[in-house]
C-alpha positions in Angstrom: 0.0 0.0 0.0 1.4 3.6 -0.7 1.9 6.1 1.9 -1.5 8.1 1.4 -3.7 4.7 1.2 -1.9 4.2 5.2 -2.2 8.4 5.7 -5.6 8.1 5.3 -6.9 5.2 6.7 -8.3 3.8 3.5 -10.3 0.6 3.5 -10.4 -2.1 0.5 -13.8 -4.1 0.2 -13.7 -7.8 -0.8 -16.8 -9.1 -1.3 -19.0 -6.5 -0.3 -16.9 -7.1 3.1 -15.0 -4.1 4.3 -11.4 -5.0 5.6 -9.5 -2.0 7.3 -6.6 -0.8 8.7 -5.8 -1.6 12.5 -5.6 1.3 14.3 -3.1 2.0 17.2 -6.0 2.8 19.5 -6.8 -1.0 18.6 -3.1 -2.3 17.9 -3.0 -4.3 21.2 -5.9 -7.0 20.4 -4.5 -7.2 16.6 -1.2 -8.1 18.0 -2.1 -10.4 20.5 -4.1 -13.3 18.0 -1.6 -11.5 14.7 1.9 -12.1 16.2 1.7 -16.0 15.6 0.5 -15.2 12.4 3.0 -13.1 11.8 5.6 -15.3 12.8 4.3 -18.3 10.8 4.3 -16.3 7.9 7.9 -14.9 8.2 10.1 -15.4 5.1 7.1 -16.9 3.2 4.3 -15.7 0.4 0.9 -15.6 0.5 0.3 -18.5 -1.8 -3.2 -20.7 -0.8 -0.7 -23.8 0.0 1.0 -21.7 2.8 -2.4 -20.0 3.5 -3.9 -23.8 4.3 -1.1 -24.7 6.6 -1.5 -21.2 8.2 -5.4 -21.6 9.2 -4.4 -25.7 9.9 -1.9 -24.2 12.2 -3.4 -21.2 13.5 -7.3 -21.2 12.8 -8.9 -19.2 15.6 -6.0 -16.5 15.6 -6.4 -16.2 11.9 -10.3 -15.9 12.7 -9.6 -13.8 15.5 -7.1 -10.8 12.9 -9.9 -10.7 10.2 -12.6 -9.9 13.1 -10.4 -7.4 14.3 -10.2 -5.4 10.7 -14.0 -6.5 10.0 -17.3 -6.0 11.2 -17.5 -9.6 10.7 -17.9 -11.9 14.0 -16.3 -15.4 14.4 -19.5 -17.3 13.8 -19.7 -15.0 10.3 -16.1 -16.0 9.6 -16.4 -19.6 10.3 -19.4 -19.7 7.7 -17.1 -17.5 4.9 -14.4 -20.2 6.1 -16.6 -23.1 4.1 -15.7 -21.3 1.2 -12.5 -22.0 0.9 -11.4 -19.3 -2.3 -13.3 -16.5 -0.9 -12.3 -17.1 2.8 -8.3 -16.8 1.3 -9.1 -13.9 -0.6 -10.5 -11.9 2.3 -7.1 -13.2 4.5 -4.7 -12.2 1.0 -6.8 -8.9 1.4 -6.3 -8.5 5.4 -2.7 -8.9 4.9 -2.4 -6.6 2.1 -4.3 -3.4 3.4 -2.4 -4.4 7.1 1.0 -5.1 5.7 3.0 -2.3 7.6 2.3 -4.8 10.5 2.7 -8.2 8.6 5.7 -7.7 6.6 8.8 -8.9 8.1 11.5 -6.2 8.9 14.6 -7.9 9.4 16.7 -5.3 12.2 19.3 -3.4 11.1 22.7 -4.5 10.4 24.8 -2.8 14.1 21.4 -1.9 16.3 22.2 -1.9 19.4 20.5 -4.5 21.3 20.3 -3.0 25.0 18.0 -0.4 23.1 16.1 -2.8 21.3 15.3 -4.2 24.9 14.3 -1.6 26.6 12.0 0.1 24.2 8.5 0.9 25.0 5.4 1.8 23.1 5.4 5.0 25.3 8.9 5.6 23.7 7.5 5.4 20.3 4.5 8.0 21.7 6.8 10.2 23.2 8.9 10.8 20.3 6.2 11.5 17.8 4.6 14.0 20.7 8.1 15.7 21.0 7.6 16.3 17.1 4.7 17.9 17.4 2.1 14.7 17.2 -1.0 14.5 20.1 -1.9 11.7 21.8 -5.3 11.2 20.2 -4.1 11.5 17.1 -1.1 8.9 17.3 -4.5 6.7 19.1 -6.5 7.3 15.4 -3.7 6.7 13.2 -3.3 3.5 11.4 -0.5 1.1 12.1 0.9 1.9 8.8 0.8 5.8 9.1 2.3 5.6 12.8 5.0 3.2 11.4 5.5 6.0 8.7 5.8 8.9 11.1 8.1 6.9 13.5 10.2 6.8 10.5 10.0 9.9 9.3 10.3 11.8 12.3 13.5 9.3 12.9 15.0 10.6 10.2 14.0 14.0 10.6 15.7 13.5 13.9 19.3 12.1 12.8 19.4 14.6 9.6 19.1 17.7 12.6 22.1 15.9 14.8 24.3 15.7 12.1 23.2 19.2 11.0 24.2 20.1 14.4 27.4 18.8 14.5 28.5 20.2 11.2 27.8 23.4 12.5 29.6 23.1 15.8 32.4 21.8 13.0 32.1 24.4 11.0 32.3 27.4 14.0 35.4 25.7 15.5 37.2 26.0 12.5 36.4 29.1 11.2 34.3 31.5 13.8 34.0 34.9 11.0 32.3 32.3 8.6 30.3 30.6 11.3 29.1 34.3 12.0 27.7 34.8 8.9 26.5 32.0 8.3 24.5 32.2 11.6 23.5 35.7 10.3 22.1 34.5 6.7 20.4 32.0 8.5 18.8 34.3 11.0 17.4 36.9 8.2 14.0 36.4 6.8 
């Protein structure tokens, strides 16, 4: 999905079924029956084969995602399930309008992993509020959008630290030019 389907919060319908984006207000219940899902599906496609093993292996979480994107209930979903084609259609579909959450990132290559451990949600939240974000509106975004932001406010975020220390490189080593530079900068 591109970057203003996920801004958004578009939907796709399959089947006169609407599937939509999880929502971070919502992110905790996707991600407690999605993870295994998740995890089965790491490194693999979406082909019916693997989708087969997935519900054999993981039938009431993979009930459980689709009602959370739906307004379908399990007793709906077990009835769509008897159709075999249009039940893995509408599971193709929930993993393509949610695949900011489904698609495996592998971490970076030199992450610290002390970090990595003792990262919270709230961290996340913090740093999109310290660039300007609210909490209710982090709480209405989608996964995808949030997941977007974080990234973008990352980068954002590392572009202004080396900004910053060219600058303090640049006025150590020549203080007249750092001057007008600061000046130039400073005019409107």
């Amino acid at each position: 999905m591109n970057d203003f389907f996920l801004a958004t919060n578009r939907s796709i319908a399959v089947n006169d079924i609407e599937v939509r984006q999880i929502q971070m207000k919502d992110f905790d219940t996707l991600a407690a029956h999605a993870e295994p899902i998740k995890q089965f599906l790491k490194d693999k496609d979406h082909s019916d084969e693997i989708l087969t093993e997935l519900f054999a292996a993981h039938g009431m979480q993979v009930i459980s995602t689709i009602a959370c994107v739906t307004d379908l209930d399990n007793q709906s979903l077990f009835k769509l399930a008897s159709n075999e084609q249009a039940f893995k259609q509408l599971l193709k579909t929930v993993f393509l309008v949610n695949q900011a959450y489904f698609k495996y990132e592998k971490p970076k290559h030199g992450a610290i992993k002390a970090q990595t451990s003792e990262a919270t949600w709230f961290d996340s939240f913090q740093f999109l509020v310290s660039m300007g974000h609210q909490h209710s509106e982090i709480m209405e975004m989608t996964y995808g959008a949030f997941d977007g932001y974080v990234k973008a406010a990352s980068k954002m975020h590392r572009q202004g630290i080396i900004n910053s220390a060219v600058a303090a490189r640049v006025a150590q080593a020549d203080k007249k030019g750092f001057e007008t530079f600061k000046k130039d900068m400073s005019s409107d």
